[in-house]
gemmi code that builds the backbone of each chain (N, CA, C; Angstrom):
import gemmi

chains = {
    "A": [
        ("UNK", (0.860, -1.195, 0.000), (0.000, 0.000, 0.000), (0.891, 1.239, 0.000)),
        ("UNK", (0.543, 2.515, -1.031), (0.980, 3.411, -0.720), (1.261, 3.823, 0.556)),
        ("UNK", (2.049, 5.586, 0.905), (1.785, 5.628, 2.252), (0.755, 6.298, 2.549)),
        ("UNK", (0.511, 7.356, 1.313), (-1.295, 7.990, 1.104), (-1.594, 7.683, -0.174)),
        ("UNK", (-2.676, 7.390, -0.173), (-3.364, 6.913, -1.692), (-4.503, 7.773, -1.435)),
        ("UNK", (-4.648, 8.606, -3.103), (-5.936, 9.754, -3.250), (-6.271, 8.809, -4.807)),
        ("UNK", (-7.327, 8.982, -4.799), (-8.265, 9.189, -6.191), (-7.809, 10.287, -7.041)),
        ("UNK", (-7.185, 10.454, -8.157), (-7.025, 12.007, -8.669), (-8.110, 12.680, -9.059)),
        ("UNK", (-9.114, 11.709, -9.854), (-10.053, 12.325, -10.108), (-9.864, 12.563, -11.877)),
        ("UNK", (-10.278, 13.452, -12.013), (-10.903, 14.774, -11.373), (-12.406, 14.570, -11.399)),
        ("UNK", (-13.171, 15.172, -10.187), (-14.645, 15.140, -9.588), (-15.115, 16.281, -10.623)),
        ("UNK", (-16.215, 16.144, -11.470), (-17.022, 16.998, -11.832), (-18.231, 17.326, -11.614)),
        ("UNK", (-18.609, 17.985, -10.480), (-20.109, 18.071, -10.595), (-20.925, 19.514, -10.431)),
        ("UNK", (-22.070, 19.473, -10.535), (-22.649, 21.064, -10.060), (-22.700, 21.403, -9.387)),
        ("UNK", (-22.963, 22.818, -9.145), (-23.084, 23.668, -8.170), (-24.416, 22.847, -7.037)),
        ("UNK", (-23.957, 23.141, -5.690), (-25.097, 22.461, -4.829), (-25.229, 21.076, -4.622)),
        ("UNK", (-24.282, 20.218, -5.573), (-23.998, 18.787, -4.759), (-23.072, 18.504, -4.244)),
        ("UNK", (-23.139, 17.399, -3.309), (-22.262, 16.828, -2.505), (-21.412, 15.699, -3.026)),
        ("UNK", (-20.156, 15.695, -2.721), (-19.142, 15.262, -3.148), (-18.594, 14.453, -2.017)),
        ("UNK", (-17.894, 13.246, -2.318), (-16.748, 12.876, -1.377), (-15.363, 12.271, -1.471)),
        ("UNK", (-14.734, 12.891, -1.094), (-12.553, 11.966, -1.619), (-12.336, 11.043, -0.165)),
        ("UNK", (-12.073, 9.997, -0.860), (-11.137, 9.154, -0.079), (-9.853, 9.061, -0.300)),
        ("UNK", (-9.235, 8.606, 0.688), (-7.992, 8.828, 0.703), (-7.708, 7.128, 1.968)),
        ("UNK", (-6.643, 6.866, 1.581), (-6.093, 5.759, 2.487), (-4.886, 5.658, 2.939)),
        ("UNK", (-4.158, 5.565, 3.615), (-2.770, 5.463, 4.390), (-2.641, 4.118, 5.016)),
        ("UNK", (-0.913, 3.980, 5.215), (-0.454, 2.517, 5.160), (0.166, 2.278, 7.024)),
        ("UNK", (0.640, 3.943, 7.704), (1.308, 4.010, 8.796), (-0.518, 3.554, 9.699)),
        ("UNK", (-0.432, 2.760, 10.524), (-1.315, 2.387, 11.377), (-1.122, 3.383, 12.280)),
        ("UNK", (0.079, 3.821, 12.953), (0.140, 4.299, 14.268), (-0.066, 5.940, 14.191)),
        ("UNK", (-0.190, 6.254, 12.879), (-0.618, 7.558, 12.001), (-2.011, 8.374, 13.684)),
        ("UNK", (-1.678, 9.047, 13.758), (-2.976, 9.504, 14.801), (-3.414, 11.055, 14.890)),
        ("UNK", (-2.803, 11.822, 13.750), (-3.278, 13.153, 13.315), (-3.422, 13.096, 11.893)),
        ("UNK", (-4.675, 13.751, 11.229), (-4.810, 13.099, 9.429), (-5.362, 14.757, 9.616)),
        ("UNK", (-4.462, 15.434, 8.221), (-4.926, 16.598, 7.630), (-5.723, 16.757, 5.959)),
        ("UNK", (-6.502, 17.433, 6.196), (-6.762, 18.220, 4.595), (-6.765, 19.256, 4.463)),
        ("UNK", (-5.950, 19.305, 3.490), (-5.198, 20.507, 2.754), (-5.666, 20.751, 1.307)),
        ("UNK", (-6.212, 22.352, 1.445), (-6.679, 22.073, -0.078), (-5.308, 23.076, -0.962)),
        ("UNK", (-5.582, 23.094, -2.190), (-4.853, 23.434, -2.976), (-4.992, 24.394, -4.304)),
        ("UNK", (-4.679, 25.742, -4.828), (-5.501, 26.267, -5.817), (-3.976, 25.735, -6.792)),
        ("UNK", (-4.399, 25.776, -7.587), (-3.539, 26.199, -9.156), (-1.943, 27.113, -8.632)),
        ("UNK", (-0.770, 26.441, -8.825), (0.410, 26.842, -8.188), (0.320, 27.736, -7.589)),
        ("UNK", (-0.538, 27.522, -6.074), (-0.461, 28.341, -4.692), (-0.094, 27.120, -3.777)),
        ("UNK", (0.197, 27.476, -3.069), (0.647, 26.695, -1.149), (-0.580, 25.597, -0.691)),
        ("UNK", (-0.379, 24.984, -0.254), (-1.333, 23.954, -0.127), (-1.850, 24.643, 1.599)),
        ("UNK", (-3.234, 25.229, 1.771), (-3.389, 25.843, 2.709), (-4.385, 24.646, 3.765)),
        ("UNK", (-4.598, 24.644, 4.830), (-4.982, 23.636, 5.460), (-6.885, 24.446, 5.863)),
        ("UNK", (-7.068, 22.904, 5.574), (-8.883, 22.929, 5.373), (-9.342, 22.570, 6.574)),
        ("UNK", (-8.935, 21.071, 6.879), (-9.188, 20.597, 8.521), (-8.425, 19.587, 9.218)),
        ("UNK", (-8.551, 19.632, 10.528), (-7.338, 18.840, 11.140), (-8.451, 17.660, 11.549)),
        ("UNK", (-7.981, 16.175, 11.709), (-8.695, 14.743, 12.194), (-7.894, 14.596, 13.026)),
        ("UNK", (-8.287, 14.539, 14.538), (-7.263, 13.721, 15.156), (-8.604, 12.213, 15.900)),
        ("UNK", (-9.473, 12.303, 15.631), (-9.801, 11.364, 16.290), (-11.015, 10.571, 15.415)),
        ("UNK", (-11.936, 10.535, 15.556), (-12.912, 9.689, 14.503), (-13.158, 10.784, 13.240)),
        ("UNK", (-13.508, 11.979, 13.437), (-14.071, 13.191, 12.657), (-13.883, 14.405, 12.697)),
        ("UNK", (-14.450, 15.028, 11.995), (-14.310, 16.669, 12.051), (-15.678, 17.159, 11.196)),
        ("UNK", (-16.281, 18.309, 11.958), (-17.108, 19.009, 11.028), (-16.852, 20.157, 10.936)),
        ("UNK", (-16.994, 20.983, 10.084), (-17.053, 22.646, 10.236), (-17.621, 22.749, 8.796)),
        ("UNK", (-18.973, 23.904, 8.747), (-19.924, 24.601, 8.207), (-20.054, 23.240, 6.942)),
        ("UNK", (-19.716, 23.137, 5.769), (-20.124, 22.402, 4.912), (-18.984, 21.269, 4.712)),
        ("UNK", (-18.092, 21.282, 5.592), (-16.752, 20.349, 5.423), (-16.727, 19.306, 6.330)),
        ("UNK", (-16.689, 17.637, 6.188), (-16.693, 17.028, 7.233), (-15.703, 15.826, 6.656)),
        ("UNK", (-14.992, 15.797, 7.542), (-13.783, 14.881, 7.543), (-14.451, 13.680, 8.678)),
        ("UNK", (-13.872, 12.255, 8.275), (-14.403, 11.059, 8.872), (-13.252, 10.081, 8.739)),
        ("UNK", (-12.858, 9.270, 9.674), (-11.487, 8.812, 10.261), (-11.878, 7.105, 10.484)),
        ("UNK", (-11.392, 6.363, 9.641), (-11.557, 5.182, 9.961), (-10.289, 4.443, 10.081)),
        ("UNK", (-9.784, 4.357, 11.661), (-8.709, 3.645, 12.219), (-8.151, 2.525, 11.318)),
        ("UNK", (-9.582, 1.392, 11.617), (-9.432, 0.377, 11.300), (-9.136, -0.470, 9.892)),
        ("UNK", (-9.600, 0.479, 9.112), (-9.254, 0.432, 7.576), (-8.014, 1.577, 7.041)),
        ("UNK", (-8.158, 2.106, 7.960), (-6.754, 3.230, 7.954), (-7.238, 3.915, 6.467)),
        ("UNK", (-8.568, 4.682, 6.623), (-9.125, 4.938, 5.756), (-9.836, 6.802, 6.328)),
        ("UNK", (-9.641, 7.351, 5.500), (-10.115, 8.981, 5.879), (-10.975, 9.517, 4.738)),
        ("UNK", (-12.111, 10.265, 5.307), (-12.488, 10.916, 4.099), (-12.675, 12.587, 3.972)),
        ("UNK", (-13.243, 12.657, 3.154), (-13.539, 14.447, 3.111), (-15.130, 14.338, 1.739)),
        ("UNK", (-16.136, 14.830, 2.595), (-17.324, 15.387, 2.510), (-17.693, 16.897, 2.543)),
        ("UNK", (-18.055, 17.268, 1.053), (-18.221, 18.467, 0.964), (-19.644, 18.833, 0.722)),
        ("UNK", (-20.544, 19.284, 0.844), (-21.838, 19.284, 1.212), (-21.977, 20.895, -0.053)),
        ("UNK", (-22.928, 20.767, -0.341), (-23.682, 22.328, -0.757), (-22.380, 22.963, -1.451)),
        ("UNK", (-22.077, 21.830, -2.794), (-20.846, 22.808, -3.473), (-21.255, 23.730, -3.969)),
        ("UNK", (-19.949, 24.935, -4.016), (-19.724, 26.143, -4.273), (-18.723, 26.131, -5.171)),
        ("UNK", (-18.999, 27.291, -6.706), (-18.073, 27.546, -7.912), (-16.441, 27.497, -6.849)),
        ("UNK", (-16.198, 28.030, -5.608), (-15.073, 28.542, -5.049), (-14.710, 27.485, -4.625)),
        ("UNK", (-15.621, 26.020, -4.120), (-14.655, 25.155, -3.891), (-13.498, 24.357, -4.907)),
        ("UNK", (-13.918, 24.831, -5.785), (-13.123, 24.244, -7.355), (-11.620, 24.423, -6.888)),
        ("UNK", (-10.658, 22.920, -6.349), (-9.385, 22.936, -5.923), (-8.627, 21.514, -6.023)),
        ("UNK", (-7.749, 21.787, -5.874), (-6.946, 19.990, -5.041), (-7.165, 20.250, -3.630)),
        ("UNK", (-7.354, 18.996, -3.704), (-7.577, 18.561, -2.317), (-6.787, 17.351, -1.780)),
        ("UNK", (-6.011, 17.620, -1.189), (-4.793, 16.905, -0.743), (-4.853, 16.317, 0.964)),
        ("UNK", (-5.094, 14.894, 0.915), (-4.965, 14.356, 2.213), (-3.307, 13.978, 2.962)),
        ("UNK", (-3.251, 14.563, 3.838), (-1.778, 14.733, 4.112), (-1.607, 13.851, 5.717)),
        ("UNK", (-0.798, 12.960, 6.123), (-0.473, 12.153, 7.314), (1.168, 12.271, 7.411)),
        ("UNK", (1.134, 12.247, 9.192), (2.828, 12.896, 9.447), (3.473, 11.474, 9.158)),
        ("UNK", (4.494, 11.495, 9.083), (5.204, 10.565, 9.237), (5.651, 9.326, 10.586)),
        ("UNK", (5.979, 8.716, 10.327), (6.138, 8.065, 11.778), (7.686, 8.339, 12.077)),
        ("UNK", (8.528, 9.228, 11.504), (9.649, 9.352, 12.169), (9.792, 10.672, 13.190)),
        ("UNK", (7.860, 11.044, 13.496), (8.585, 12.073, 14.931), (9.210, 13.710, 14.290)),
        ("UNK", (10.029, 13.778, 13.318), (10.152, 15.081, 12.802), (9.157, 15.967, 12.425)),
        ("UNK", (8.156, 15.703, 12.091), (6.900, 16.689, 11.968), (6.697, 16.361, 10.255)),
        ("UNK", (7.494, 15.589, 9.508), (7.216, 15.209, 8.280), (6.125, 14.947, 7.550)),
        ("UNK", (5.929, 15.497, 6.804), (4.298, 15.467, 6.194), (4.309, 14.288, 5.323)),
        ("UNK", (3.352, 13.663, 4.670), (3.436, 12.951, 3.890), (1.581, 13.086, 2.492)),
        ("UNK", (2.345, 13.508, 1.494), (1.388, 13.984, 0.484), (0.783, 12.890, 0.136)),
        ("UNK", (-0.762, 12.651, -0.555), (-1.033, 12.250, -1.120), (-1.147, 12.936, -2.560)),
        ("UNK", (-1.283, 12.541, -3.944), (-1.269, 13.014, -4.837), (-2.542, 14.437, -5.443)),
        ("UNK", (-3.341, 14.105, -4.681), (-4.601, 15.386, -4.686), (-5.578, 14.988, -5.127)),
        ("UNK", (-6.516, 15.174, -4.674), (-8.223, 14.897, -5.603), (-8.654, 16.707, -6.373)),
        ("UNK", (-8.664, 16.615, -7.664), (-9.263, 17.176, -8.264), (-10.706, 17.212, -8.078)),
        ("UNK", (-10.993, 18.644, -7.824), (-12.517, 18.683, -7.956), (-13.150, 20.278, -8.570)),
        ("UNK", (-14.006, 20.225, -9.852), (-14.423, 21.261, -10.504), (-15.749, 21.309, -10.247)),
        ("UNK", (-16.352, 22.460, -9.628), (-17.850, 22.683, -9.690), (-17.881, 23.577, -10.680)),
        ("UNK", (-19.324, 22.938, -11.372), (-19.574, 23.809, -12.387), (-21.050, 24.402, -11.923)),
        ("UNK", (-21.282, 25.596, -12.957), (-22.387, 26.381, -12.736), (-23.544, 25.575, -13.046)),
    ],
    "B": [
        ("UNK", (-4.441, 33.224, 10.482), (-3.317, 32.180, 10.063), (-2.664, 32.524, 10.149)),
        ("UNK", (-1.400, 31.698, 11.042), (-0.109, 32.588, 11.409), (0.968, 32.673, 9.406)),
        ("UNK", (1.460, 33.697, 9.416), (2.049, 33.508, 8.178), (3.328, 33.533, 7.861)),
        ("UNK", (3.927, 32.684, 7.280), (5.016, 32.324, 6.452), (5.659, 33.044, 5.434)),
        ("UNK", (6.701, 33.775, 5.073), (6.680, 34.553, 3.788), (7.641, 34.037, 3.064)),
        ("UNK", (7.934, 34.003, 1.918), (9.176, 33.396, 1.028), (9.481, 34.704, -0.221)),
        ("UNK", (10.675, 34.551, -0.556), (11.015, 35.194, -1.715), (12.349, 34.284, -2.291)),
        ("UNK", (12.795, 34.730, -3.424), (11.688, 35.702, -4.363), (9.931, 34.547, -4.671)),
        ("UNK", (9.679, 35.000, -5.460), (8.263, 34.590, -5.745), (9.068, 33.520, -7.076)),
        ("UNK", (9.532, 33.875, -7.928), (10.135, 33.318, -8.663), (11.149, 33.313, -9.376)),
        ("UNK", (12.031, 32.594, -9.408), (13.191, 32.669, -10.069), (13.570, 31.923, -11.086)),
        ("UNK", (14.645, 32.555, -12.096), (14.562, 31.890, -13.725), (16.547, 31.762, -12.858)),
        ("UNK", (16.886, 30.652, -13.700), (18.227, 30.605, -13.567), (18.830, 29.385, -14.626)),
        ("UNK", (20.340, 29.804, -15.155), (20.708, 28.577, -16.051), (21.010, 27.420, -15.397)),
        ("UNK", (21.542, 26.050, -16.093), (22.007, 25.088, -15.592), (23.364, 25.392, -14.463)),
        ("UNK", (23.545, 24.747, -13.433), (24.601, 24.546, -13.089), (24.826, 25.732, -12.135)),
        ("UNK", (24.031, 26.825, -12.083), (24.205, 27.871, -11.264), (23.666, 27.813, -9.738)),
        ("UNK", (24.145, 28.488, -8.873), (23.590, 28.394, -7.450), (22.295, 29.314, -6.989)),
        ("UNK", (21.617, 28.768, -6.429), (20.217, 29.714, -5.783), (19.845, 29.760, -4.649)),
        ("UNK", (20.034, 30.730, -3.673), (19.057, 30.377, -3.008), (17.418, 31.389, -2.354)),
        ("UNK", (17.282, 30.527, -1.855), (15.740, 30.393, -1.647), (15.630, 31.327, -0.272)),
        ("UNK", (14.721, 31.828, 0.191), (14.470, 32.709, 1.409), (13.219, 32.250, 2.103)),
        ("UNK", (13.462, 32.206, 3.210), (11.654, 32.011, 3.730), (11.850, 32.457, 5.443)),
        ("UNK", (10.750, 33.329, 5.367), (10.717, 33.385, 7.274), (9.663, 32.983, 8.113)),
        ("UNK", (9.879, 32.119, 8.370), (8.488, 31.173, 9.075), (7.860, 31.749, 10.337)),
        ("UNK", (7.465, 31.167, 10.969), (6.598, 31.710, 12.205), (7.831, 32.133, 13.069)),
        ("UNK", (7.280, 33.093, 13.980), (8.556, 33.521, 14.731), (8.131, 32.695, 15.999)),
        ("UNK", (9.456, 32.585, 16.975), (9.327, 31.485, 18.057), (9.611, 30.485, 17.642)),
        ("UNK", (9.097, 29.407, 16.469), (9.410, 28.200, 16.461), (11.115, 27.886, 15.939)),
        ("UNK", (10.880, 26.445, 16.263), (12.000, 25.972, 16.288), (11.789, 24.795, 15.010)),
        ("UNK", (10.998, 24.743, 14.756), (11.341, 23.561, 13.285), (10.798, 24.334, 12.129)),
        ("UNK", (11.399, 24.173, 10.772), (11.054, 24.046, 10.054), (11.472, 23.094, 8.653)),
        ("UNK", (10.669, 23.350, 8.275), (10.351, 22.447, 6.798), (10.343, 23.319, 5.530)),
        ("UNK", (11.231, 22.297, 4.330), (11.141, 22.537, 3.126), (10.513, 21.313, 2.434)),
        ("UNK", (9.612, 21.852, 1.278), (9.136, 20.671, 0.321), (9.256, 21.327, -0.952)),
        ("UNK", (9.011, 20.361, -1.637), (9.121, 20.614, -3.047), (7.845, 20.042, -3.935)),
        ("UNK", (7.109, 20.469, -4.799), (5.935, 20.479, -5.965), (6.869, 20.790, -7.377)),
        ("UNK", (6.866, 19.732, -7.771), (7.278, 19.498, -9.701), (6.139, 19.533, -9.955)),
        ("UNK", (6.062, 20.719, -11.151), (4.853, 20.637, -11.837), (3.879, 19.470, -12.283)),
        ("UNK", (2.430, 19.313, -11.791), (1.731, 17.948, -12.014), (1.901, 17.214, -10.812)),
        ("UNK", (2.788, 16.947, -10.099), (3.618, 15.716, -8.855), (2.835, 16.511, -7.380)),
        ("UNK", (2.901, 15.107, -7.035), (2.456, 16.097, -5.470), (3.591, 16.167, -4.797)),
        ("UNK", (3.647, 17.206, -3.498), (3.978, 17.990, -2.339), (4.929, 16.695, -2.255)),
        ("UNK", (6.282, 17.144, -2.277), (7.349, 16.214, -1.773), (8.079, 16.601, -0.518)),
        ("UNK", (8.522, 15.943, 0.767), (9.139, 16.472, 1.659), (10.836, 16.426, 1.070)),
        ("UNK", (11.339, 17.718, 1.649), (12.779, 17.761, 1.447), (13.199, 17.547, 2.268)),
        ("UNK", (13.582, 18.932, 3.654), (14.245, 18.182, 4.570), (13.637, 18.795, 5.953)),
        ("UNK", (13.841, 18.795, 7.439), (13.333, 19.183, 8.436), (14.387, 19.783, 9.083)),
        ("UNK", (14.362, 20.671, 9.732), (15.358, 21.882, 10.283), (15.078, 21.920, 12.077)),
        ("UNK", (15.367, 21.241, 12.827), (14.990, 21.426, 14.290), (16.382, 21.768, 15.001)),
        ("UNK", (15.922, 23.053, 15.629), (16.860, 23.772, 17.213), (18.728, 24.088, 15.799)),
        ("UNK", (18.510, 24.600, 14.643), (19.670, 24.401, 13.694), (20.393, 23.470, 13.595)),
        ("UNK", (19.531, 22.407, 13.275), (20.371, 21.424, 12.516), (18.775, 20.616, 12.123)),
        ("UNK", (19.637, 19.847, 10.861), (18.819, 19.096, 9.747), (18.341, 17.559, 10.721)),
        ("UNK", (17.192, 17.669, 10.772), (16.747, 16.601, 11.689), (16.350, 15.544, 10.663)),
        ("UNK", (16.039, 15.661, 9.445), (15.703, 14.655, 8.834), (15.630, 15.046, 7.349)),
        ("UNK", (15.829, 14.180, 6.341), (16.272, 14.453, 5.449), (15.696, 13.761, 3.892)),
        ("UNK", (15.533, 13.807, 3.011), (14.931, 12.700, 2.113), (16.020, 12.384, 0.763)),
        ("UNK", (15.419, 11.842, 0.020), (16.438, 11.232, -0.651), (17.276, 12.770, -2.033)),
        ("UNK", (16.178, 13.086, -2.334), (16.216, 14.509, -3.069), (16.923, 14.852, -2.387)),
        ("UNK", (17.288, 14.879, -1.611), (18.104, 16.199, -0.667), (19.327, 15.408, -0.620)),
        ("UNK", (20.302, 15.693, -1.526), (21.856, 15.158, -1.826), (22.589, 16.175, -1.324)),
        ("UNK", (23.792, 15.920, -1.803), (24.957, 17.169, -1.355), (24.580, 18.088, -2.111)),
        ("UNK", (23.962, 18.439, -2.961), (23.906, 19.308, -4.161), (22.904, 20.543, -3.367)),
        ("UNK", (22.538, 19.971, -2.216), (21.308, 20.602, -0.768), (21.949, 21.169, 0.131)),
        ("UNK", (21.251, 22.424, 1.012), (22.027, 22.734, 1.918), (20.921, 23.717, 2.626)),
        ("UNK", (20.746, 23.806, 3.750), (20.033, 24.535, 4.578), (20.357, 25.175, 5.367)),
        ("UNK", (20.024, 26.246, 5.731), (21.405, 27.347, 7.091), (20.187, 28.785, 7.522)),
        ("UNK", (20.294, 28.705, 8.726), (19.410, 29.637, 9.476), (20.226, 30.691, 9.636)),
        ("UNK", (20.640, 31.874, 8.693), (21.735, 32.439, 8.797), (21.488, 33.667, 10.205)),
        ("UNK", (20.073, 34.203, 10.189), (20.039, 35.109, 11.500), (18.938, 34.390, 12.301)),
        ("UNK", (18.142, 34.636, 13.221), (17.550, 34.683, 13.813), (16.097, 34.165, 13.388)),
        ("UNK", (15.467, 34.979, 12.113), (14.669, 34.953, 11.658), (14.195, 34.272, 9.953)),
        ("UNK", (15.148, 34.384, 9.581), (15.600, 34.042, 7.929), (16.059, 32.317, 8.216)),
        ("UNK", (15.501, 31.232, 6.705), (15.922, 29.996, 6.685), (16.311, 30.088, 5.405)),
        ("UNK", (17.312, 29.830, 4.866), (17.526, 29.562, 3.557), (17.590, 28.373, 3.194)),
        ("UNK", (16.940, 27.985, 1.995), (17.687, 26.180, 0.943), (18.497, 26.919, -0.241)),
        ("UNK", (19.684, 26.318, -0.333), (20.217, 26.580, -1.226), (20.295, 25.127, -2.306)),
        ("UNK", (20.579, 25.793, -3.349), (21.367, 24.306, -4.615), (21.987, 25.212, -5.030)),
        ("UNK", (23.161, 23.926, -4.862), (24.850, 24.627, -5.114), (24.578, 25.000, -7.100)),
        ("UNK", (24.687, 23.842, -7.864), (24.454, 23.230, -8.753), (22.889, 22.986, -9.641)),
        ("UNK", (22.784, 23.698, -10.144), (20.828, 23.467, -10.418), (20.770, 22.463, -11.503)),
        ("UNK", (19.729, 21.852, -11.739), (19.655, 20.912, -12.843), (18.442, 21.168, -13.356)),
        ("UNK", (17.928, 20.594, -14.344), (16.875, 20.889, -15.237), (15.628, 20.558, -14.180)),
        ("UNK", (15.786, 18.953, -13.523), (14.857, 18.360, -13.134), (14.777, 19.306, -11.811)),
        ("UNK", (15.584, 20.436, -10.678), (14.956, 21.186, -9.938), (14.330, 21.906, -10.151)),
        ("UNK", (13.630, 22.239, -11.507), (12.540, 22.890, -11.843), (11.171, 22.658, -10.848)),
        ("UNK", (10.906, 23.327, -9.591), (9.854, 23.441, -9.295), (9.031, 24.156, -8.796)),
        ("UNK", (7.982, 23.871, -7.704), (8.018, 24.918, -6.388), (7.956, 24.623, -5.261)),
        ("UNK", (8.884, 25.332, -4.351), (9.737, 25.453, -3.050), (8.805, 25.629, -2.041)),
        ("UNK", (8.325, 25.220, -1.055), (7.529, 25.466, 0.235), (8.578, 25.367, 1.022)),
        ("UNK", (8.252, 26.498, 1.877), (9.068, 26.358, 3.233), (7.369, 26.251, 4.231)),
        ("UNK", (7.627, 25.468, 5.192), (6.778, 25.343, 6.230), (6.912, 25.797, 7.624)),
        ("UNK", (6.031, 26.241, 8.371), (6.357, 26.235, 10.415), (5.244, 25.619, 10.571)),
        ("UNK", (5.457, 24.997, 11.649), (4.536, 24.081, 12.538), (3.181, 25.532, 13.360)),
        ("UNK", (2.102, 24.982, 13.207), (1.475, 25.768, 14.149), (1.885, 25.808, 15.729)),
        ("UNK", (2.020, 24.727, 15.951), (2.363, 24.474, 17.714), (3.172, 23.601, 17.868)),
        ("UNK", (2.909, 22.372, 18.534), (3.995, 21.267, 18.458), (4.239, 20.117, 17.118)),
        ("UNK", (5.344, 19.987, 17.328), (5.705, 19.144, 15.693), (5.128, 18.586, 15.245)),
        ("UNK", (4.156, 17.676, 15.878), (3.145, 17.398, 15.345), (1.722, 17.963, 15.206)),
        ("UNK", (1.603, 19.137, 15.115), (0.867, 19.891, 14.808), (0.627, 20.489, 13.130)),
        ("UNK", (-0.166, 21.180, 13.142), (-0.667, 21.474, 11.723), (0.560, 22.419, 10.838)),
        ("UNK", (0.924, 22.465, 9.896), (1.727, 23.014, 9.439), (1.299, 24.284, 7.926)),
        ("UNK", (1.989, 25.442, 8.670), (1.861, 26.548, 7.845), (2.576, 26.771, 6.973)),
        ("UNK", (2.278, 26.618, 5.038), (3.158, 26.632, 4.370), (3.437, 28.656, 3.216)),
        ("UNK", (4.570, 28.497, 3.035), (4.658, 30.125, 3.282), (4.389, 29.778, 1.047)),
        ("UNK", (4.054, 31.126, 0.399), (3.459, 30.773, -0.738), (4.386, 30.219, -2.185)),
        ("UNK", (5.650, 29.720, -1.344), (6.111, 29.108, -2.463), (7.145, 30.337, -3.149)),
        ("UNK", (8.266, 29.482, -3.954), (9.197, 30.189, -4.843), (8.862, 28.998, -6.281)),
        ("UNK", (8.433, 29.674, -7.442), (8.569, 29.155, -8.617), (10.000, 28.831, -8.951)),
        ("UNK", (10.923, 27.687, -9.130), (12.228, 27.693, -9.641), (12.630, 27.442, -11.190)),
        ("UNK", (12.691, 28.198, -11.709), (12.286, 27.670, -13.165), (14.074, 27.531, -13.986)),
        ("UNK", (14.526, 26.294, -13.861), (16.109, 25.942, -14.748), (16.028, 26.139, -15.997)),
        ("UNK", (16.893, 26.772, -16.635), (17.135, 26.625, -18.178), (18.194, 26.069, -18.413)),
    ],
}
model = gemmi.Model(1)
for chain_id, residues in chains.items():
    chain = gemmi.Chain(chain_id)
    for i, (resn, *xyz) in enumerate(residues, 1):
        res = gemmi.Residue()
        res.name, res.seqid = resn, gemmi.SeqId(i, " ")
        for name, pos in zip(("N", "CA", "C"), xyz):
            atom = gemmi.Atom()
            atom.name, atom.element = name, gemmi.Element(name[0])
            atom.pos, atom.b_iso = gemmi.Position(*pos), 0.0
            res.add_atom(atom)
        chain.add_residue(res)
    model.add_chain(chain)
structure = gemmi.Structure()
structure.add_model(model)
structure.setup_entities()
């Protein structure tokens, strides 16, 4: 298994539906999972932090499955502005603060 | 969002020439991070910078690499030597809080080799 595996995609759908990226990782002992989204050669800016089963905030909900070492990201009530990469990111297990990329989920809302 | 700044924004340079890179991360901390984005490729880690010195390192990051906190506030990456394939873009990172915490990436240097 990779050490993050994304779907690239790319997600196309309209304005006002809901979408979801999975993403999977190989470190078990992994116990903080980020998403980071991404525009068109800008900085990969951070969306939401998982440290334990989930995360919600306003239309964004991240969901944490230990046991399959499996994470997701749920975007609810898309918006033209969410149109980005979306990059699931897990530290490393060597303790340095090392990030570890997955390749990005493409996603375009259209009008 | 605490913020990160880098310069230049982008730089053009020939083969074989030296560059380096600027970034001033969060003030207070003590680690930081460089990565690298090749156009298309995802977010690669380069190397990790804790209390001045290189705590960890990846394979990209040869002798041809070099990292140095020259004041207080300033981190530089340098390449002695540029090659076609360092064509990319440069993130420097700071940790929000503890190392394993969320990480703030500053907006990148375009490196573009000829």
């Amino acid at each position: 298994r990779k050490e993050v595996e994304q779907d690239p995609g790319p997600f196309n759908v309209p304005e006002g539906a809901t979408v979801a990226f999975n993403c999977t990782y190989s470190n078990s002992a992994s116990q903080s999972f980020f998403w980071y989204r991404q525009d068109c050669r800008k900085e990969p800016k951070l969306l939401m932090s998982v440290y334990s089963s989930g995360n919600e905030d306003g239309r964004f909900t991240a969901q944490l499955n230990r046991a399959s070492q499996y994470i997701s990201l749920l975007i609810r009530d898309s918006k033209l502005s969410d149109s980005a990469t979306y990059l699931c990111v897990v530290p490393s297990s060597s303790n340095t603060g090392k990030l570890i990329f997955g390749q990005g989920t493409t996603l375009q809302v259209k009008p | 969002e605490p913020e990160v700044t880098q310069t230049p924004s982008h730089q053009v340079t020939q083969m074989g020439q030296e560059v380096i890179l600027r970034c001033v991360p969060i003030s207070n901390h003590l680690y930081f991070y460089w990565y690298r984005q090749i156009l298309g490729q995802k977010v690669e880690f380069l190397v990790s910078f804790y209390n001045n010195e290189i705590s960890e390192k990846s394979e990209i990051f040869d002798d041809q690499f070099s990292v140095e906190r020259p004041d207080g506030s300033n981190f530089t990456l340098k390449i002695r030597s540029t090659k076609l394939e360092d064509s990319a873009m440069y993130f420097c990172a700071s940790p929000g809080g503890f190392v394993t915490d969320t990480q703030y990436f500053g907006p990148g240097t375009r490196l573009t080799v000829l």
